[in-house]
C-alpha positions in Angstrom: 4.8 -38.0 70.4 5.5 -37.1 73.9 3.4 -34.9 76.1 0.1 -35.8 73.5 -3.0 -36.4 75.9 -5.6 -37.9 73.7 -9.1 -38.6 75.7 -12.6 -38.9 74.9 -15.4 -35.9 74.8 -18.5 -36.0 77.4 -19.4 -32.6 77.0 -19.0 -29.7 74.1 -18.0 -26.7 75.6 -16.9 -23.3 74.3 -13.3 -24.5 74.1 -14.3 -28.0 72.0 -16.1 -25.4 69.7 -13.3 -22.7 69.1 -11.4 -26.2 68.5 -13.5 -27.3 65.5 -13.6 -23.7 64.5 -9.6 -23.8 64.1 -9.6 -27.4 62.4 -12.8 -28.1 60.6 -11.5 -25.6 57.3 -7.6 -27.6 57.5 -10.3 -30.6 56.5 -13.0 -29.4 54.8 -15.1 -27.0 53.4 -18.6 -28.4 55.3 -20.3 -26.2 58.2 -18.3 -26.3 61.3 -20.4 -27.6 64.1 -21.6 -25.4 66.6 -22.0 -26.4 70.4 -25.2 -27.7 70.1 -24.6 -30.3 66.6 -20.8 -31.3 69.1 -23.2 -31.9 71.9 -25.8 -34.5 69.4 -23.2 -36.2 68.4 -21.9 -36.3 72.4 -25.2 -37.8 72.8 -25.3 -40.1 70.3 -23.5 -43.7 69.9 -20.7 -42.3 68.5 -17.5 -41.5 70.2 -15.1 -38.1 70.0 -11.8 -37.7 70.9 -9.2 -34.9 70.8 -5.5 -34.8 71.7 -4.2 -31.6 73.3 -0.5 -30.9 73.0 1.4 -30.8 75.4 -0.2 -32.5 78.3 -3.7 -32.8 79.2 -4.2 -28.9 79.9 -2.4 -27.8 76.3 -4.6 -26.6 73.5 -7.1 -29.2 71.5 -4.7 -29.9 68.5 -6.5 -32.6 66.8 -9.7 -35.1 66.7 -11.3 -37.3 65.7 -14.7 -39.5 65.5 -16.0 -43.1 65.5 -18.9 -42.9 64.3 -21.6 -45.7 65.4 -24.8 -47.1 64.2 -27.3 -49.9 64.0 -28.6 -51.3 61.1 -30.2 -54.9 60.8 -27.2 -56.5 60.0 -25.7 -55.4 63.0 -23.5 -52.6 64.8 -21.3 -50.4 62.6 -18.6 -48.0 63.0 -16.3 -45.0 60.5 -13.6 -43.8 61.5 -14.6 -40.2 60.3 -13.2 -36.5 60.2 -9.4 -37.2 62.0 -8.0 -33.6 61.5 -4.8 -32.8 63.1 -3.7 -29.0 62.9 -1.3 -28.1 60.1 1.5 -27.0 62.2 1.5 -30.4 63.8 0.9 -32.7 61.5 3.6 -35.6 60.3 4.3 -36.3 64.0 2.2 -38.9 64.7 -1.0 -37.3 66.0 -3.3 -38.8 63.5 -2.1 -42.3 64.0 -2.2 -41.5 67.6 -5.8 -40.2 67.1 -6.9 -44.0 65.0 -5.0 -46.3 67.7 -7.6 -44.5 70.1 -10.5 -44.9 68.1 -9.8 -48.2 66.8 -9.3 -49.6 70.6 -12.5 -47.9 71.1 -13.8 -50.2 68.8 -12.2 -53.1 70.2 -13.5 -52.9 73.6 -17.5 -52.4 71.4 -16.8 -55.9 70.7 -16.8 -54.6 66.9 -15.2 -56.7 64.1 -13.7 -54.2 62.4 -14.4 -50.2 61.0 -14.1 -48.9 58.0 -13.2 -45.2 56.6 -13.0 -43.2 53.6 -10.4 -40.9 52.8 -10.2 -38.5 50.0 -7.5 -39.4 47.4 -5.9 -35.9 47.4 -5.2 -36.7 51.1 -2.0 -38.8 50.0 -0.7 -38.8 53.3 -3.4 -39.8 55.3 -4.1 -42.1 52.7 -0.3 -43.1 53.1 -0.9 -43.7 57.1 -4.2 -45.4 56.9 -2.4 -48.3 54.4 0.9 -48.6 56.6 -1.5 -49.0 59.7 -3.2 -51.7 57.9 -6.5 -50.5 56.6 -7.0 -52.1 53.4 -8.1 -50.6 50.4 -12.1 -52.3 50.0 -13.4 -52.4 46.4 -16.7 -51.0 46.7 -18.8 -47.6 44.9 -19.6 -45.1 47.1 -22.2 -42.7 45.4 -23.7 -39.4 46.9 -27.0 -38.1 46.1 -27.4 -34.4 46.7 -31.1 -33.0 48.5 
C-alpha cells in the first residue's frame, strides 16, 4: 500500500493510547491498555509497531506486537494482537504489519515465531497460511484465575 509508514514504538504517548483505544474492541473484547501497561511492554523485550496511513505524520491505523521471552530452552517470540482498523483492512496492512515483525525477528537471530489466531478470524487466518505460517498441531489450554 503506498504512503503506509510502519515503525517501531519507543515511547507510549497520548496519541499511541487513543490508538489502542480505537482498535483494541475491532480485536477483542480484553481491557485496552492504558499508557502506563503500552509503556511495560515499551520496556520490556518485546517489540511494537504501528503503521500510520498516509505517511509517517497520518493517523496510527494499525499494530502490532512481537512478543519476546526467555525460557531455558531458549529465546522465544508471538506474533501477537496485529489489528488493522476496519475501514482499512484487505489492503495489505496486516501483512505489511508481520513482514515488519517477522524481520524484527530475523535480525534477533530467532529461528522462527509462532502465533495463534482465532478460527472466526478466516481472513487473517487466510493471510497467515498464504504468507507461509504453518498450521502446528499442538493443544493450547487456558486456565482461568
Amino acid at each position: 500500500m503506498d504512503n503506509l509508514f510502519i515503525s517501531r514504538v519507543n515511547v507510549a504517548t497520548a496519541e499511541l493510547v487513543e490508538a489502542f483505544n480505537r482498535l483494541m474492541p475491532q480485536l477483542t473484547n480484553a481491557a485496552i491498555p492504558g499508557l502506563d501497561e503500552l509503556q511495560k511492554i515499551l520496556d520490556s523485550e518485546s517489540t511494537l509497531v504501528v503503521a500510520r496511513y498516509p505517511g509517517a505524520l497520518g493517523p496510527i491505523v494499525a499494530a502490532g506486537t512481537l512478543g519476546v521471552f526467555r525460557t531455558p530452552s531458549g529465546l522465544h517470540a508471538h506474533v501477537e494482537d496485529i489489528v488493522v482498523d476496519s475501514s482499512l483492512r484487505g489492503q495489505g496492512i496486516g501483512q505489511e504489519l508481520v513482514e515488519s515483525l517477522l524481520q524484527i525477528a530475523r535480525e534477533m537471530g530467532l529461528p522462527g515465531v509462532s502465533l495463534t489466531c482465532n478460527p472466526r478470524r478466516v481472513a487473517a487466518n487466510r493471510l497467515y497460511q498464504k504468507m507461509g505460517f504453518k498450521k502446528w498441531d499442538t493443544n493450547t489450554y487456558w486456565y482461568e484465575l
